[in-house]
N, C-alpha and C positions, 0 to 999 in steps of 0.2 A: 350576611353570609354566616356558615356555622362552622365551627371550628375541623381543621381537618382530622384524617384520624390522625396522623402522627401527632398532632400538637396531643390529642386525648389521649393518646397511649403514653405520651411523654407525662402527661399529670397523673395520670395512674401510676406510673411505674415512682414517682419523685412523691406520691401521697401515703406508697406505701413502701418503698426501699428510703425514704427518707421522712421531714416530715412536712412538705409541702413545695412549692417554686413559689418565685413573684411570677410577675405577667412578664418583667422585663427581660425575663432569664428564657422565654419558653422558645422562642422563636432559634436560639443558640443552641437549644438544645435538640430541639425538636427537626432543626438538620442532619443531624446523627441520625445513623440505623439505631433499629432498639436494642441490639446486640452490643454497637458500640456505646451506647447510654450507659448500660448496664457496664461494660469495663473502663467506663472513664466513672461511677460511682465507686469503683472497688481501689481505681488508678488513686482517689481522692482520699479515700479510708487506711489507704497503705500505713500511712504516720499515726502512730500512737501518741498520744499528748495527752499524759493522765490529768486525774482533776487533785487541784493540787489548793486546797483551802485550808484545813488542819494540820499543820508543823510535827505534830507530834500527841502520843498516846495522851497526855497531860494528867495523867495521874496523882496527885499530889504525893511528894515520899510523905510526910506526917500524917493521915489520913485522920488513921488511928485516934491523934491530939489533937484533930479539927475542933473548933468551938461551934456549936450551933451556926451563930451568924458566917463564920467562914464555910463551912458545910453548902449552905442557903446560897453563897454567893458563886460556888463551886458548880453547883448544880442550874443556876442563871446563864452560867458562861456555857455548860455544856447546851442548855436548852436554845442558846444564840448561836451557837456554834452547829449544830444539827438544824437550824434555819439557813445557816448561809450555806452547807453543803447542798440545801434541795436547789435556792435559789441558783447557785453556782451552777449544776449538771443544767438544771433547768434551759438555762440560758445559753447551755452549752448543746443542747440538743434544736436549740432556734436557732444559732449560729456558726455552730463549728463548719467548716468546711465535708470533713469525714462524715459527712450524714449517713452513710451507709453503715459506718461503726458506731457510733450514736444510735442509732436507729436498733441495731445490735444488741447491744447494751442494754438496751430497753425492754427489749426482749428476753433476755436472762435475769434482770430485774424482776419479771416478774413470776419466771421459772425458779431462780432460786431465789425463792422472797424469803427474806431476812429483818428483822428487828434488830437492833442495839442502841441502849442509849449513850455508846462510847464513840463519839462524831468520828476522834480516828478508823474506828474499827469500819465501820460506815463505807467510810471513803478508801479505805483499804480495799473491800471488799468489791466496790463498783469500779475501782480500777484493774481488779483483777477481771472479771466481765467483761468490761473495752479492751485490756492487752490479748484478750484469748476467744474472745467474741467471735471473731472472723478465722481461728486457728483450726487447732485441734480439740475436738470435744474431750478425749481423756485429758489434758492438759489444761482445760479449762475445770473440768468436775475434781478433778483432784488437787489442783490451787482453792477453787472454793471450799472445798472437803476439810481443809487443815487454815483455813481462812478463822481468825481468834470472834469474827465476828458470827458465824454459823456454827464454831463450837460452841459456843456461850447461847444463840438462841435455842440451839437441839438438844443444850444439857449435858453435851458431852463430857464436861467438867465431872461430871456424876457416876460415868461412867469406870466402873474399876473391878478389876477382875474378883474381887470379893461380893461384889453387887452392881453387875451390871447394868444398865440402863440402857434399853433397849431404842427410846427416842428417834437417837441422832443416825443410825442403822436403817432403822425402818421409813425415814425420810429419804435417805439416800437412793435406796432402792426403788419405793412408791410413787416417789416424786421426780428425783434427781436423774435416773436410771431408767433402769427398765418396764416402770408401769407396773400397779395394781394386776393382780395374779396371775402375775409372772413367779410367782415367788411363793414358798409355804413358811408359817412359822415358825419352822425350823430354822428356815434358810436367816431369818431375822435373828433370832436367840444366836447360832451362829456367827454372825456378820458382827451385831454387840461383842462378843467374845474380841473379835478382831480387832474391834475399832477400841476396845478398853487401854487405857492409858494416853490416848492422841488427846492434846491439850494444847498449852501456849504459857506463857510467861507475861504473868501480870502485867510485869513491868513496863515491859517491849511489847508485848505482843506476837512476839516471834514464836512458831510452833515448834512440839516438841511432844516426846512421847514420853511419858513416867514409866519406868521399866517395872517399878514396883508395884504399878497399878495394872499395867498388859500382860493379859492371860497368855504363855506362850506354849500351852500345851494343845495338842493337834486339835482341826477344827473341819468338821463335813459342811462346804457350804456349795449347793447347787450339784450336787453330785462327785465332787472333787474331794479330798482329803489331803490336809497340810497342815503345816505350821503357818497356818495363815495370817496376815497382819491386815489394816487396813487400806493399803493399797493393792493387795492379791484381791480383795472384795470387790474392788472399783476395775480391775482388769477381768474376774472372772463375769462380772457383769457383764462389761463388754463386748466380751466374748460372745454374749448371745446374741440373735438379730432383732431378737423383741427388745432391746435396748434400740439398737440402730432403725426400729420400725417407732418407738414410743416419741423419740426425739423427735425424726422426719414429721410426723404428722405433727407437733403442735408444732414445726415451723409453718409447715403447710398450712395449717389455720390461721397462723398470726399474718400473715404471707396474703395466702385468698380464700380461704373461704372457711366459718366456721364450723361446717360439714362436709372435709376436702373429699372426692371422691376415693376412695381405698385402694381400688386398682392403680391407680397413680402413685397416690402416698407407699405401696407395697415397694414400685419399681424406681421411684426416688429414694426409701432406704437402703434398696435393695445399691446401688450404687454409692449412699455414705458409705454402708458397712465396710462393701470395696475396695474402698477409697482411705477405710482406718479411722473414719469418722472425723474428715476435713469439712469444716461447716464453713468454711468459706464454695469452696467446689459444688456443696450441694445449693447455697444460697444461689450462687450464682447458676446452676442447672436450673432454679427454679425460674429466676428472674427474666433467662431468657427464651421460657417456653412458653409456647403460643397458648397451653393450660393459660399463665400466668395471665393472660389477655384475653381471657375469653369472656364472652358476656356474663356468662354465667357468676366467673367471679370477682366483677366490676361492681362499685356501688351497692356491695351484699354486705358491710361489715358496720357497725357500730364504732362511730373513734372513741375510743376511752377518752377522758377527760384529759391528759397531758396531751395526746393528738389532735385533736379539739383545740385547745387551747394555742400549742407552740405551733400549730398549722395558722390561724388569724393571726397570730402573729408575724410569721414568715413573709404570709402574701401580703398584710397590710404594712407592717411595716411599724405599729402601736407600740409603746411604749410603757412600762409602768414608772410611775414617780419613786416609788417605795416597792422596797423589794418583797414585803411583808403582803403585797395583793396580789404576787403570784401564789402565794400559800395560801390565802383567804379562798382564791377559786378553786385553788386542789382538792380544798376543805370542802366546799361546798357542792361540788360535782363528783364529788366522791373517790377520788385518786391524790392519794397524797406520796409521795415520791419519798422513799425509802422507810415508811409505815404502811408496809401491805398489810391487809386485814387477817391473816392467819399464815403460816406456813408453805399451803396449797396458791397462796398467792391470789389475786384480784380474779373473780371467777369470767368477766367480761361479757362479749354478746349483750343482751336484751338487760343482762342486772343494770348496765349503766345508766337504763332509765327507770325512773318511778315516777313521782307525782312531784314530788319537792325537785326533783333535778330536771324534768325537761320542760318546764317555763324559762328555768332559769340557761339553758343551752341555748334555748331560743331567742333569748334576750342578750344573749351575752355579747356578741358584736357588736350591738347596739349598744348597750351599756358602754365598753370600753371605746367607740369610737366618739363618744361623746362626752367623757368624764360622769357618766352617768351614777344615779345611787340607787342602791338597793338595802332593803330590809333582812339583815339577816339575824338566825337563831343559834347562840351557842344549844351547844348537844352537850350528854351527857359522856356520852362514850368519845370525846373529842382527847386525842391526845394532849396531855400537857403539855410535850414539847414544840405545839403544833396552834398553841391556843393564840386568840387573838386578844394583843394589846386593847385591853376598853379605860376608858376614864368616869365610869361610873363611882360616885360617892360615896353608897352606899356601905356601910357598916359590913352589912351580909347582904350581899343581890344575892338574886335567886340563881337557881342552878343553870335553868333556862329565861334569857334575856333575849328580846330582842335589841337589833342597834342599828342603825341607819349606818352603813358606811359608804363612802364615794369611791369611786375606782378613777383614782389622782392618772391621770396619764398622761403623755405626750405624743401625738398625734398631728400630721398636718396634713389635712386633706389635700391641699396643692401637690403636698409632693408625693406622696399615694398615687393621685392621678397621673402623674408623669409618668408611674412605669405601666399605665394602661395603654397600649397602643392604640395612637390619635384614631384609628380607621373601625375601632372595634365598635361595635352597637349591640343592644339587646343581646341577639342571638347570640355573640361572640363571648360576653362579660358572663352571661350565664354558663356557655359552656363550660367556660372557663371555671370559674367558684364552683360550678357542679359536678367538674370533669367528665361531662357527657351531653352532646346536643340535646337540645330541652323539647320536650312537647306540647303542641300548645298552649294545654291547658295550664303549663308550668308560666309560660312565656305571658301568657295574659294575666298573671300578677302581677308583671314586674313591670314600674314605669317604664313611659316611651321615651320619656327628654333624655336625650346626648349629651345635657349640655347643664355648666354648675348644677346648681339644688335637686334638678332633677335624676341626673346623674350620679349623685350622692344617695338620693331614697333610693334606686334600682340597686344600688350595690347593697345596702341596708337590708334591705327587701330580699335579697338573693341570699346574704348571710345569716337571713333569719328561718329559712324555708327549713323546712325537716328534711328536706334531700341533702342538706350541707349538711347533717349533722349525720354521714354516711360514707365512704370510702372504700 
């Protein structure tokens, strides 16, 4: 028999308002209406529980008198320390219960993609994201706005009314805001003016505005005239609907479809702007519109490689031994969790496949349900703080090595199969892994035996198809 639709509209809506179900969960859930799914995912998100790995800025006060070797061992601690925060979220987006704010989170991760190699700063910043994720969007962009860790990537440090620095402005706006020409050069030279002197304090990290450095003589931005400061820029933005139209659509896309219809994405901002711009209210308009379940935008989207990944984890249940081989995969599929590749953040869609990354998505279930090994190549453009431990001998190895490494895990088939329901067959276990009844030609890949070994290769077989590696 083939899965019903509630069970598939229940995997759809938990593949993409969270980051997967077991089998054991589906049938519990899948008795709900899909209205009520959607407010017992919001009911479960309510509680904020930041991530909480880094104690503190950790600064050294002596810097200055560091010696080489303590220097060297400074920057060890930070580079281990910027590994257990990825590891941390990571694990916090396969487990947390709030999946819908996790899920969140995620999503503004890579809207306002950020760089730092100060782990505090990091994790400051991605708790700001989860407390405001589901809130108000002006109270989200303007905690991130004065966030030590986005001043410090956009430059704002630089920024001073004797020589502005236009940077950290013209992200706000391009990016953060209102979208690519909404805006003239002016409006940018302006908005710098504004934002000159917003900074932070070394020490702490707590924000703060240098008075000496902030221009406070009047400022025309967007048609308005003031003594404008940094926050009059992020309200006059707001102010417009092409702000409340720029936001809706790339949730719409992260959401369903990476080419949402317009007429839609229009009448869904047209209800943020509304609303003041409560991105809980509009997530949830979205979730429970029959848009949200329509063919058209099931099964059309690319999982980026953390989706990919903490989704075979969810449903199977897998395991890493060492926490250093959820970064090895981030590395290698190309999404490494709080090292976005520019500013603009992971461009997603069709980039997450190429030649060297989709052998290796195809393999990758496999590999991990089996403690499998794989050949892999450092890169040249590979983070430092992100590199992998090797035990190579060599004097000088080369820049690019290869290295056989094992993917150490823990795994027990037996008990994976207990949360497949005993009655389920072929038809059932595919719809399931594929979130949509299968056709034929899908179904005559996958072994027939019900039963040990052969039951195992079906599920292999199912985890490896190029339809799983789609949502």
């Amino acid at each position: 028999m083939a899965l019903s639709k509630e069970q598939l509209d229940t995997l759809h809506l938990h593949a993409r308002a969270g980051f997967g179900l077991a089998a054991d969960k589906l049938a519990a859930w899948s008795s709900r209406g899909r209205d009520a799914q959607a407010d017992r995912l919001f009911e479960e998100s309510v509680e904020y529980a930041p991530l909480h790995v880094i104690q503190d800025i950790g600064r050294p006060e002596n810097m200055k008198e560091m010696s080489d070797t303590e220097r060297k061992k400074w920057r060890e601690e930070k580079k281990e320390q910027l590994q257990q925060i990825n590891t941390a979220w990571f694990n916090k987006l396969v487990t947390d219960k709030a999946q819908l704010r996790e899920r969140m989170t995620f999503f503004w991760h890579g809207h306002f993609a950020c760089r730092t190699d100060i782990p505090w700063f990091a994790q400051e910043l991605n708790n700001v994201l989860r407390k405001h994720g589901l809130g108000k969007f002006k109270d989200l962009v303007l905690e991130v706005a004065k966030s030590p860790a986005m001043l410090q990537f956009l430059n704002n440090q630089q920024n001073r009314k004797q020589h502005p620095n236009e940077n950290f402005a013209r992200e706000v706006l391009e990016l953060f805001t209102i979208g690519r020409g909404n805006y003239t050069e002016t409006d940018i030279r302006e908005a710098a003016r504004a934002f000159t002197g917003w900074s932070f304090n070394r020490e702490t990290g707590v924000f703060g505005i240098r008075e000496k450095a902030h221009d406070d003589d009047p400022k025309t931005f967007m048609d308005k005239t003031g003594n404008w400061g940094g926050e009059d820029i992020i309200n006059i933005a707001l102010e417009r609907k092409e702000t409340a139209y720029f936001i809706t659509r790339k949730i719409c896309r992260f959401f369903m479809h990476d080419s949402p219809d317009e007429k839609y994405v229009a009448d869904f901002a047209e209800s943020f702007y509304q609303s003041g711009y409560d991105i809980g209210a509009l997530v949830k308009r979205i979730l429970k519109s029959d848009l949200f379940y329509a063919p058209e935008n099931r099964g059309n989207k690319i999982k980026s490689p953390v989706e990919l990944l903490a989704g075979i984890i969810r449903t199977t249940g897998v395991q890493m031994k060492k926490p250093g081989t959820i970064i090895l995969i981030q590395r290698l599929l190309g999404q490494i969790l709080f090292y976005p590749p520019n500013v603009a953040g992971w461009p997603g869609g069709k980039t997450w496949i190429d030649n060297s990354t989709l052998m290796m998505r195809l393999r990758l279930s496999s590999l991990l349900l089996s403690n499998g090994v794989i050949e892999v190549e450092e890169k040249d453009d590979m983070p430092e703080d992100f590199r992998m431990e090797t035990n190579t001998t060599e004097p000088n190895p080369p820049a690019k090595q290869k290295i056989q490494k094992r993917y150490e895990t823990l795994f027990s088939w037996d008990t994976f199969l207990k949360t497949i329901p005993a009655d389920w067959r072929k038809s059932e276990m595919t719809g399931f892994f594929l979130r949509a009844n299968p056709a034929p030609a899908v179904l005559s890949l996958v072994s027939d035996s019900n039963e040990g070994a052969g039951k195992k290769a079906a599920i292999v077989q199912l985890l490896s198809l190029p339809e799983f590696q789609l949502t």
